[in-house]
DRENDRENBA-402561 format. One record per residue (C-alpha): x, y, z. Coordinates in Angstrom, 1 decimal, decimal comma. Layout:
BEGIN
NODE:u:v:w
NODE:X:Y:Z
...
//
This chain:
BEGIN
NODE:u:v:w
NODE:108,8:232,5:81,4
NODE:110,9:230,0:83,4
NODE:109,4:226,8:84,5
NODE:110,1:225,4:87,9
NODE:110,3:221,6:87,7
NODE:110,1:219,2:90,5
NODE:107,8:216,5:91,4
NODE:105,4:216,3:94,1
NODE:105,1:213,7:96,4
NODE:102,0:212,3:96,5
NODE:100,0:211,0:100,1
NODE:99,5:207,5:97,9
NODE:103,0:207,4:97,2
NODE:104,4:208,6:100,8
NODE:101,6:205,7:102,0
NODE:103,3:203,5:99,7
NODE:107,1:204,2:100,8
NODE:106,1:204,1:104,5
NODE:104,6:200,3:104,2
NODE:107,5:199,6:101,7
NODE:109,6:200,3:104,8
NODE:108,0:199,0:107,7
NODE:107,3:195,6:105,7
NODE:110,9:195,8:104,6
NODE:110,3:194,8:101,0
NODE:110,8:198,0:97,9
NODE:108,8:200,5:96,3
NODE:109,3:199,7:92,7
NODE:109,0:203,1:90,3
NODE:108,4:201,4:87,1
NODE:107,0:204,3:84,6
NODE:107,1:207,6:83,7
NODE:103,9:209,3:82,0
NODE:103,0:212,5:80,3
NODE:99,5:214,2:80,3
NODE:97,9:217,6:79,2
NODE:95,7:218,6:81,8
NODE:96,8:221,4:83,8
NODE:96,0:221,7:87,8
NODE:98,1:223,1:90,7
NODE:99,5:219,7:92,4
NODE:97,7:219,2:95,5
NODE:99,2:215,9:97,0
NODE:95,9:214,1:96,7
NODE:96,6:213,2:92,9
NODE:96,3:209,0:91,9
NODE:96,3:210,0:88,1
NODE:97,0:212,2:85,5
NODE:94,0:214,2:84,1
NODE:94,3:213,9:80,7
NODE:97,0:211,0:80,8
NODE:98,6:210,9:76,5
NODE:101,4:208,8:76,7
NODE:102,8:206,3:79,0
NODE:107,1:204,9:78,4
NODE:109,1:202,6:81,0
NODE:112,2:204,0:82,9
NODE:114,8:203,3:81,0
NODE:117,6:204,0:83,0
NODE:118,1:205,4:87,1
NODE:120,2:205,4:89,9
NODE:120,1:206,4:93,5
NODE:122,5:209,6:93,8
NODE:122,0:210,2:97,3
NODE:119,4:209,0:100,0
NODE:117,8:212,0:99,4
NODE:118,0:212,4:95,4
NODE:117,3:210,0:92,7
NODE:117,7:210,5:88,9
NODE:115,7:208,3:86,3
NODE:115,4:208,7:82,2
NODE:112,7:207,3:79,5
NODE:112,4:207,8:75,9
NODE:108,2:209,4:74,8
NODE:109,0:207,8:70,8
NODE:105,7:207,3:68,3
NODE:103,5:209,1:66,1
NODE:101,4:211,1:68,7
NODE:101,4:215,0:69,0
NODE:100,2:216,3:72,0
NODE:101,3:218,9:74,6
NODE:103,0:218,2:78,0
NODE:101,4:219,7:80,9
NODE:101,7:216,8:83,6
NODE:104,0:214,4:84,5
NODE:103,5:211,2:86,7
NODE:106,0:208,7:88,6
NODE:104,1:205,4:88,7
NODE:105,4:202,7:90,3
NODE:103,9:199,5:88,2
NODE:101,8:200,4:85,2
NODE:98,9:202,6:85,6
NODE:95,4:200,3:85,4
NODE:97,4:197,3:87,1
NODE:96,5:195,9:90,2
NODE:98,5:197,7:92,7
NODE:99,9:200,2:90,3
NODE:100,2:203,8:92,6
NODE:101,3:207,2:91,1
NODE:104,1:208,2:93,6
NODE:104,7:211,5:92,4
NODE:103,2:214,2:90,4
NODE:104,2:217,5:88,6
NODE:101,6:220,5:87,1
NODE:101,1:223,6:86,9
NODE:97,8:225,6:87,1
NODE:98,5:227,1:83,2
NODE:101,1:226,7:80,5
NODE:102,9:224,0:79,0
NODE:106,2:222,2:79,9
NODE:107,0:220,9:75,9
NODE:105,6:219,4:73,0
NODE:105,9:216,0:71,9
NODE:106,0:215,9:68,1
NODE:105,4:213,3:65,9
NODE:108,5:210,9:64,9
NODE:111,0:212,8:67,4
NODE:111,9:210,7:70,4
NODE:111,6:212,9:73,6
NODE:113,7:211,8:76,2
NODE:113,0:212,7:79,7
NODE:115,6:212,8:82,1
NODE:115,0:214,0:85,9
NODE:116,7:213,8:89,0
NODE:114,3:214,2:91,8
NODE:115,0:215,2:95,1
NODE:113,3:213,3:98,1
NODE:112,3:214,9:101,6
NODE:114,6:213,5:104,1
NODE:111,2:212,4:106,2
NODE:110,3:210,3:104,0
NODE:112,1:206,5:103,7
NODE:113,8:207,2:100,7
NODE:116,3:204,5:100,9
NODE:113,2:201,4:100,2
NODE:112,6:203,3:96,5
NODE:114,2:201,0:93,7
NODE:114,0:202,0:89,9
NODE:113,2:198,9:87,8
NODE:114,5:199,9:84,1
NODE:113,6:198,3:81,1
NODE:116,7:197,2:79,7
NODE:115,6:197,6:75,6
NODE:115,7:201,6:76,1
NODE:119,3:201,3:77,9
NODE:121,7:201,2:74,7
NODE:120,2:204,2:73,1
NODE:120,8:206,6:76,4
NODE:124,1:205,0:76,7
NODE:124,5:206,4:73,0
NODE:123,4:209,8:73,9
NODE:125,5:209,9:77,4
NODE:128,5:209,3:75,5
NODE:127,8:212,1:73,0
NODE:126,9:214,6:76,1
NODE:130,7:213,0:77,4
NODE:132,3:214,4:74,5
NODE:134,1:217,9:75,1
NODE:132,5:219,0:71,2
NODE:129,6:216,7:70,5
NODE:128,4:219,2:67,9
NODE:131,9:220,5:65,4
NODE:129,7:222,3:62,6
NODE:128,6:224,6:65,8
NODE:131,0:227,5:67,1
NODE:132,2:226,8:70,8
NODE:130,3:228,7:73,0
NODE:132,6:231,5:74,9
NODE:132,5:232,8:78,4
NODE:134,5:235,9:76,9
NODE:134,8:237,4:74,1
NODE:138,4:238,4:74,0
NODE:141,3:236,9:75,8
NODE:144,3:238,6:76,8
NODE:147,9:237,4:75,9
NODE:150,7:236,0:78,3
NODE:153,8:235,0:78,9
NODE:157,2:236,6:77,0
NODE:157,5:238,0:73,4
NODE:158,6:236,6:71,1
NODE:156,4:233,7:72,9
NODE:152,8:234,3:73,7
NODE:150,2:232,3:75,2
NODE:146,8:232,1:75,3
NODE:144,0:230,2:77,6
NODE:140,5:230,6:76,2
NODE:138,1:228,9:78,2
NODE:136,5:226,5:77,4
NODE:139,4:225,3:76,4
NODE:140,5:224,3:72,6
NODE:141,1:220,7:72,3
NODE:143,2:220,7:69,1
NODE:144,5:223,1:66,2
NODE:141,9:223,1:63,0
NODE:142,2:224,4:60,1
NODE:140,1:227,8:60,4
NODE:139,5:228,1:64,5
NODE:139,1:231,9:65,5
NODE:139,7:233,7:68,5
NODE:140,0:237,3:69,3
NODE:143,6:238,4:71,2
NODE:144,7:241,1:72,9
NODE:148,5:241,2:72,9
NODE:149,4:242,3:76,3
NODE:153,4:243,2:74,6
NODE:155,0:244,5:71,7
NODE:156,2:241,3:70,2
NODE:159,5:241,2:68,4
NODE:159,2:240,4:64,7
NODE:159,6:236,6:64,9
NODE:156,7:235,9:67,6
NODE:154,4:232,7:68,1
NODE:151,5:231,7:69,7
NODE:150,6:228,7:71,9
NODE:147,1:227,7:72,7
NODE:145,8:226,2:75,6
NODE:149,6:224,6:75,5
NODE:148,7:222,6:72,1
NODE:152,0:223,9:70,9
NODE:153,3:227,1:69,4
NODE:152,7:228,4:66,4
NODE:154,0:231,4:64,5
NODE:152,2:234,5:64,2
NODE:151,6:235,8:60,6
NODE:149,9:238,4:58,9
NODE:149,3:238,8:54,7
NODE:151,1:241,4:52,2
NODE:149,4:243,8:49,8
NODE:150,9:240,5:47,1
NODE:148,9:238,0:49,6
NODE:152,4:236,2:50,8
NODE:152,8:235,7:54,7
NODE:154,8:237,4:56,4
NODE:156,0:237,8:60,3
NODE:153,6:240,0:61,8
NODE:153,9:243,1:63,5
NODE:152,5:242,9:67,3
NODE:151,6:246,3:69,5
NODE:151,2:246,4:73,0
NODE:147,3:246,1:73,5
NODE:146,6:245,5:69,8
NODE:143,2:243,9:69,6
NODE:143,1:240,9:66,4
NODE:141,1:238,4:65,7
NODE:143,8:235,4:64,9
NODE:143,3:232,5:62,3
NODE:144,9:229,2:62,3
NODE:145,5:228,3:58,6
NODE:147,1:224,6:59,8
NODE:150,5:226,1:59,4
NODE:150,7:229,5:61,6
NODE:148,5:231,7:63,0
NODE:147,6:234,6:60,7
NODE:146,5:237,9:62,4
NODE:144,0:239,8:60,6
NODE:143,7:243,0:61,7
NODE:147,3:244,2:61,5
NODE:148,6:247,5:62,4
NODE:148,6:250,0:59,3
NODE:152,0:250,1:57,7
NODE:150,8:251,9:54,9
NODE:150,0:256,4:54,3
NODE:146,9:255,9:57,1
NODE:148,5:256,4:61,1
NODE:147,4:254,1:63,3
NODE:148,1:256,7:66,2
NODE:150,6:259,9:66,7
NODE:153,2:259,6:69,5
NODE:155,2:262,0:70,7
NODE:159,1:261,7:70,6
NODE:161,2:264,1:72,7
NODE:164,7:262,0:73,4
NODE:167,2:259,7:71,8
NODE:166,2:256,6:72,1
NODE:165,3:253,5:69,9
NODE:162,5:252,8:67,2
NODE:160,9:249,4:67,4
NODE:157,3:247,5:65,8
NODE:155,2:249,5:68,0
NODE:155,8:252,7:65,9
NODE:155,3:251,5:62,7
NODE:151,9:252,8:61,5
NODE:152,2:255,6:63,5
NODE:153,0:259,3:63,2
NODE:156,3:259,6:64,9
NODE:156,7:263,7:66,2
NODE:159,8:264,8:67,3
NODE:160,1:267,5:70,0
NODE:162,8:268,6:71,9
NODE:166,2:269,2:71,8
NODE:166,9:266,6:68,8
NODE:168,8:263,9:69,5
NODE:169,4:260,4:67,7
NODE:166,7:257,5:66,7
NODE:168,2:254,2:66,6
NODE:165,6:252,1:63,5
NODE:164,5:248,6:64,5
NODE:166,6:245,8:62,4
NODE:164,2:246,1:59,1
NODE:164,0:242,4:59,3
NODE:162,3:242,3:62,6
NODE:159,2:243,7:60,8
NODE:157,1:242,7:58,0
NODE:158,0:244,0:54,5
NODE:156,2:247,0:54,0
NODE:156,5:248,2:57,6
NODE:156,1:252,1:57,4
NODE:158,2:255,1:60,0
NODE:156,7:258,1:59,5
NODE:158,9:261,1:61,0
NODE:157,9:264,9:61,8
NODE:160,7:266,8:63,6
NODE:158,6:270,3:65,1
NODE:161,7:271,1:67,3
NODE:165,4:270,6:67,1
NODE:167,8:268,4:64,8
NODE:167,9:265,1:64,7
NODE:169,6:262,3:63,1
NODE:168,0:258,3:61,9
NODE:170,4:256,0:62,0
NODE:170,1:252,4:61,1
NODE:171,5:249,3:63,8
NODE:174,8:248,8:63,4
NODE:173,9:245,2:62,2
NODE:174,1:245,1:58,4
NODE:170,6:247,0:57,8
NODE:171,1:249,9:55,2
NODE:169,1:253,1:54,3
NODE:168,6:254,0:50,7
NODE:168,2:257,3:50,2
NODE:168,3:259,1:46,5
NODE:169,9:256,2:44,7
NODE:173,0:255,7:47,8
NODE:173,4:253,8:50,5
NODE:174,2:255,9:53,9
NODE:174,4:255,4:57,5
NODE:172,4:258,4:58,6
NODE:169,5:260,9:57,5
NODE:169,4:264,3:58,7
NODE:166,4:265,9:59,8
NODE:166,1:269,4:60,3
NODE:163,2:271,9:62,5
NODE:160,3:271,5:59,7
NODE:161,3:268,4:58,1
NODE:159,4:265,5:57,6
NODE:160,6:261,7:56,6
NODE:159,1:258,6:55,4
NODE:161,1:255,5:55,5
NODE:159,7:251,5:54,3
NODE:161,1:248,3:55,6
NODE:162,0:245,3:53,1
NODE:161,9:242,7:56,0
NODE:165,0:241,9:55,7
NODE:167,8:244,4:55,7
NODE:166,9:248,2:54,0
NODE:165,4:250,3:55,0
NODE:164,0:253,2:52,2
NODE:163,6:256,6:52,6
NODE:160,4:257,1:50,2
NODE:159,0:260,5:51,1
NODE:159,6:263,5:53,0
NODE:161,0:267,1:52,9
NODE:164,4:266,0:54,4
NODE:165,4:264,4:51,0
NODE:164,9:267,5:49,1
NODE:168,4:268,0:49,5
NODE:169,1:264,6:47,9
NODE:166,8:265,0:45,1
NODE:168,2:264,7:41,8
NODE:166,3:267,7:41,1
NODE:167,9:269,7:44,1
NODE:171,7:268,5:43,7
NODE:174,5:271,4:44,5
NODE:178,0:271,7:44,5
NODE:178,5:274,3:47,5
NODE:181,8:275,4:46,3
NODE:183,6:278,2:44,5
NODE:182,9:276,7:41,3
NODE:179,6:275,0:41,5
NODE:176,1:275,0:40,7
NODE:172,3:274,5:42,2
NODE:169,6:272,3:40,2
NODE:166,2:273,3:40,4
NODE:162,8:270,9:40,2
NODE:161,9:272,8:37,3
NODE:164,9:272,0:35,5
NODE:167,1:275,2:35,7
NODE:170,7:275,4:36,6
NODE:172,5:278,0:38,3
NODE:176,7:277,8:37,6
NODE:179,0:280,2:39,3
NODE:182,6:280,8:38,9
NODE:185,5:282,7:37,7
NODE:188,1:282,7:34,5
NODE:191,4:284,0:34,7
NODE:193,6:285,7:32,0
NODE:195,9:288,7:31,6
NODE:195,9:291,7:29,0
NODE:199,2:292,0:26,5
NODE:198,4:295,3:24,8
NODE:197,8:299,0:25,6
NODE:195,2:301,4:25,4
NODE:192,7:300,3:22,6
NODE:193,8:296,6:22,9
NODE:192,0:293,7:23,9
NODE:191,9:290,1:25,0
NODE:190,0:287,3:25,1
NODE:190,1:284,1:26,7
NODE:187,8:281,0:27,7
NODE:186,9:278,7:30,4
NODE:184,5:275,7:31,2
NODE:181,6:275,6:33,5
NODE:181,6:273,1:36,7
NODE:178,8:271,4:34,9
NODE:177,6:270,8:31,6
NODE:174,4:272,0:30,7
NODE:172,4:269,2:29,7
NODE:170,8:271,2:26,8
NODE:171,6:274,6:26,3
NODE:173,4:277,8:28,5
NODE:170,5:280,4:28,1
NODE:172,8:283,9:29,6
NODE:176,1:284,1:31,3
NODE:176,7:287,5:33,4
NODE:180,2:289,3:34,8
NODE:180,8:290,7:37,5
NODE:184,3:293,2:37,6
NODE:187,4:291,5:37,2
NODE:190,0:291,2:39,8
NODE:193,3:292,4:39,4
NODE:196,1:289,7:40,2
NODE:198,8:292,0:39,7
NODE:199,1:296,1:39,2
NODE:196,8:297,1:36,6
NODE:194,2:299,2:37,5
NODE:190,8:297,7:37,4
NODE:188,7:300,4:36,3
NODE:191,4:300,7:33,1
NODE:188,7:297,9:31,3
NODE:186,3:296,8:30,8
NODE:184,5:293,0:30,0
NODE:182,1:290,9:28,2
NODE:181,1:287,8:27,8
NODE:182,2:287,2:24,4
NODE:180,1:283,5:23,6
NODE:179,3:280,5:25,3
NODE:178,4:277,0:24,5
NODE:176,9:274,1:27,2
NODE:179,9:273,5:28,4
NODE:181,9:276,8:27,9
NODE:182,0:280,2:27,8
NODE:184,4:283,3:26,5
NODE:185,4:286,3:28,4
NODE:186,5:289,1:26,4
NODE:188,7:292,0:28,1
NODE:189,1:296,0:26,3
NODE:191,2:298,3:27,9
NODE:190,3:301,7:27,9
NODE:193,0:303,4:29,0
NODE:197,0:303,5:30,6
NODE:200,0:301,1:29,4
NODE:201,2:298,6:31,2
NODE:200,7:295,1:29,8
NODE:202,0:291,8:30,7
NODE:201,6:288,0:32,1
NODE:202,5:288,9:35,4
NODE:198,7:291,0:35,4
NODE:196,0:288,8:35,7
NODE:192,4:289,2:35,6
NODE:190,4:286,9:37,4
NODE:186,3:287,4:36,2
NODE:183,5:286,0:38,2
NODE:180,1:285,4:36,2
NODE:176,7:283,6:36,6
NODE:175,2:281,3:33,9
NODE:171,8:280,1:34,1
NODE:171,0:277,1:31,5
NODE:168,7:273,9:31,9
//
C-alpha cells in the first residue's frame, strides 16, 4: 500500500509563524523527530505520542515561498518503528520549543529504523500560501553537513551504483542511420564503452558486410559475430533482425546471428533476376517463375561460412558470381556460372573472402565425379555405383571370299579403371558395296582398354580395302 507523505501544519505552529511575522523576527525549525504512535493528525498536536528518537536538521533551504526542503540523519543503536514525524522548532522540553508540523497516520508504519544504519530523512514540504511562509528559517547543525554533501554527490553521479545493471525505459532499441553505419540511442544514455555492456538491437537495415555501431555517439565500433572455430568475424545484419550486442572493448559482437548453417532462418520466394545479398543467407531461397539470373553477393561481404540455399520449382536459371574476382568451385573447377534446372536444388558456402562453394544439391549431379559423360559419338556415362557405359564403333574391311574372315581391333574412349565385364555389336555398316547381310560379327576379345571385332563372311565374292565395315558396340565395365 502507498503511503501519502506530507506534514500537517499545526495551530501551535501557524500561531507561531503568524507572531514570527507580525513581530518581524524568524521562526526557527531546529529538529526533526521520529515516534511510533499512530493517530490521524488533527492540527491540535504539541507532541509526538510515543516520541523514540530526536536528530537536528542537518541541512535546508527555502525552494519557493511556498515550499521548503530540510534533511537529518536518525544514526544509533535504537530499533524502533516509524509511525510519526514532528517539525520542532527548538528542542522539544525547552522553553519555547513548539512542534510546527506533524505527520501520522491512523494505522501502519512509514519505516524502520534499525540498529547501526543511519536513516536519513529528507523532506521537502510544501506550505499553504495563507500562511507567512517567508518568516520560516532552518537552523542546521553544521557537524551532519559533510556526510549529506557526501551522499548528494553520489546521487549527482549519472551511475552511483556500476555492479548494478542500468535501469531501462525499453527493452529493445531500434537501429538508425545508414548501413554500413548504425546508431543507436538507448536511454538512459551509456556514458562510456565497458568491457561487457549489453543491449538488445533491432537493426532497422540489412547491413553490408563491413558495418559498425555507434552508441549514444561514444564512437563507432565494428559489428562482429563468432565462427563455429570461435574467431570473429564481420557479421551478417537482416533488416529487423533482433540481437542482443556485446562490447568485448574492441567491437561489438552480435550474439544471435542469422543461421548460416543446414537450419533456414526463413523461406523467400524468388520469381525474377535480380541480385542475392546478407539478408538471404540462412534462408531457403525458392525460385519461381520464368527463370532468370541471380547475381551472388561479393563472398567477402559476408562472414565465412555464410550459407545460399537454392530450390528452383519453375523455370531455368543461372548463379552467377560478381564480376569482381569472387569464384565458384564446383566439382574440383573454377566456373563462372551454375545451372539450375526445374527440380534442382543448390547449396553454395561463402569463405569471406572471395569463393564461393557449391557443397550440396541435385544441380551438381552432372559434375559429380561419379556422374561424368562424354556426350559424343565415342563416349561414355559413369555411374555412382561405379559402372561405366562406352559406346562406339571400329572400322575395318574383309580381304577374302566366302568362308573367309577378318579381324581387327580398336580402343575404348576410356579406360576401364579395372576390368571391361561384356562388350555387344550391333550390324556393321557397309562403307563401300558389299552387302551387309553377306556376314556376320563378333566380338572376338577385349581387354580394359580394348577390344577385337571379328568379321566371317557367309557368302558372295567381292573382297577389298575400298569395303569397309564400320561396327558399333556397347561395353559395360567399372
Amino acid at each position: 500500500m502507498s503511503i501519502v507523505f506530507q506534514f500537517k501544519l499545526t495551530v501551535a505552529g501557524q500561531a507561531a509563524l503568524f507572531n514570527a511575522n507580525h513581530t518581524g523576527t524568524s521562526l526557527n525549525l531546529t529538529h526533526i523527530q521520529f515516534g511510533s504512535g499512530n493517530r490521524t493528525p488533527t492540527g491540535a498536536e504539541t507532541a509526538l505520542l510515543n516520541p523514540q528518537q530526536l536528530a537536528p536538521i542537518a541541512s535546508g533551504l527555502t525552494v519557493s515561498p511556498t515550499q521548503i526542503r530540510m534533511s537529518a540523519i536518525f544514526g544509533g543503536e535504537q530499533y524502533y518503528v516509524i509511525r510519526e514525524v514532528g517539525l520542532w522548532a527548538g528542542s522539544p522540553g525547552s522553553t519555547g520549543a513548539v512542534l510546527v508540523a506533524y505527520w501520522s497516520q491512523a494505522t501502519g508504519d512509514l519505516a524502520v529504523k534499525s540498529p547501526g544504519v543511519d536513516f536519513v530523512f529528507s523532506h521537502d514540504m510544501s506550505i499553504d500560501s495563507a500562511v507567512p511562509g517567508g518568516n520560516l528559517t532552518i537552523v542546521a547543525d553544521t557537524a551532519q553537513a559533510p556526510l549529506l554533501a557526501l551522499l548528494a554527490e553520489h546521487e549527482r553521479k549519472p551511475d552511483p551504483h556500476p555492479q548494478y545493471v542500468l535501469a531501462r525505459r525499453l527493452n529493445t532499441w531500434t537501429s538508425a542511420g545508414n548501413a554500413p553505419a548504425f546508431t543507436l540511442s538507448p536511454e538512459p544514455p551509456v556514458a562510456a564503452y565497458a568491457t561487457g555492456q549489453r543491449c538488445r538491437v533491432r537493426f532497422h537495415s540489412a547491413g553490408r558486410g563491413a558495418d559498425t555501431l555507434n552508441i549514444n555517439g561514444l564512437g563507432a565500433r565494428n559489428l562482429k559475430q563468432y565462427t563455429a572455430s570461435g574467431s570473429k568475424t564481420a557479421a551478417i545484419v537482416a533488416a529487423d533482425q533482433v540481437s542482443e550486442v556485446e562490447y568485448d572493448g574492441a567491437d561489438f559482437i552480435v550474439l544471435q546471428p542469422l543461421p548460416g548453417g543446414l537450419e533456414h532462418g526463413a523461406v523467400t520466394v524468388i520469381s525474377g533476376s535480380g541480385a542475392l545479398g546478407a539478408a538471404h543467407a540462412g534462408k531457403l531461397l525458392i525460385l519461381r517463375g520464368v527463370g532468370g539470373t541471380l547475381t551472388l553477393p561479393a563472398a567477402a561481404s559476408l562472414a565465412a561460412g555464410a550459407t545460399l540455399h537454392l530450390c528452383s520449382q519453375e523455370g531455368a536459371w543461372s548463379i552467377a558470381r560478381q564480376a569482381t574476382g569472387d569464384t565458384i568451385n564446383a566439382a574440383q573447377s573454377s566456373v563462372a556460372t551454375l545451372g539450375l534446372a526445374r527440380g534442382e536444388t543448390l547449396m553454395l558456402v561463402g569463405d569471406g573472402v572471395s569463393t564461393w562453394t557449391a557443397a550440396g544439391g541435385s544441380a551438381l549431379a552432372a559434375l559429380s565425379g561419379s556422374f561424368q559423360a562424354s556426350k559424343t559419338g565415342n563416349g561414355y556415362q559413369k555411374l555412382p555405383g561405379g559402372l561405366i557405359l562406352q559406346w562406339g564403333s571400329v572400322s575395318g574391311y574383309q580381304l577374302t571370299g566366302a568362308g573367309g574372315g577378318s579381324s581387327w581391333s580398336g580402343s575404348f574412349p576410356m579406360t576401364f579403371p579395372n576390368a571391361c565385364l561384356s562388350v555387344t555389336l550391333s550390324a556393321g555398316e557397309v562403307m563401300g558395296s558389299i552387302e551387309t547381310l553377306e556376314h556376320i560379327y563378333a566380338a572376338n576379345g577385349w581387354t580394359a582398354s580394348t577390344l577385337t571385332v571379328a568379321l566371317q563372311r557367309t557368302y558372295g565374292s567381292s573382297a577389298g580395302t575400298g569395303d569397309i565395315f564400320n561396327v558399333r558396340y556397347i561395353a559395360i565395365g567399372y
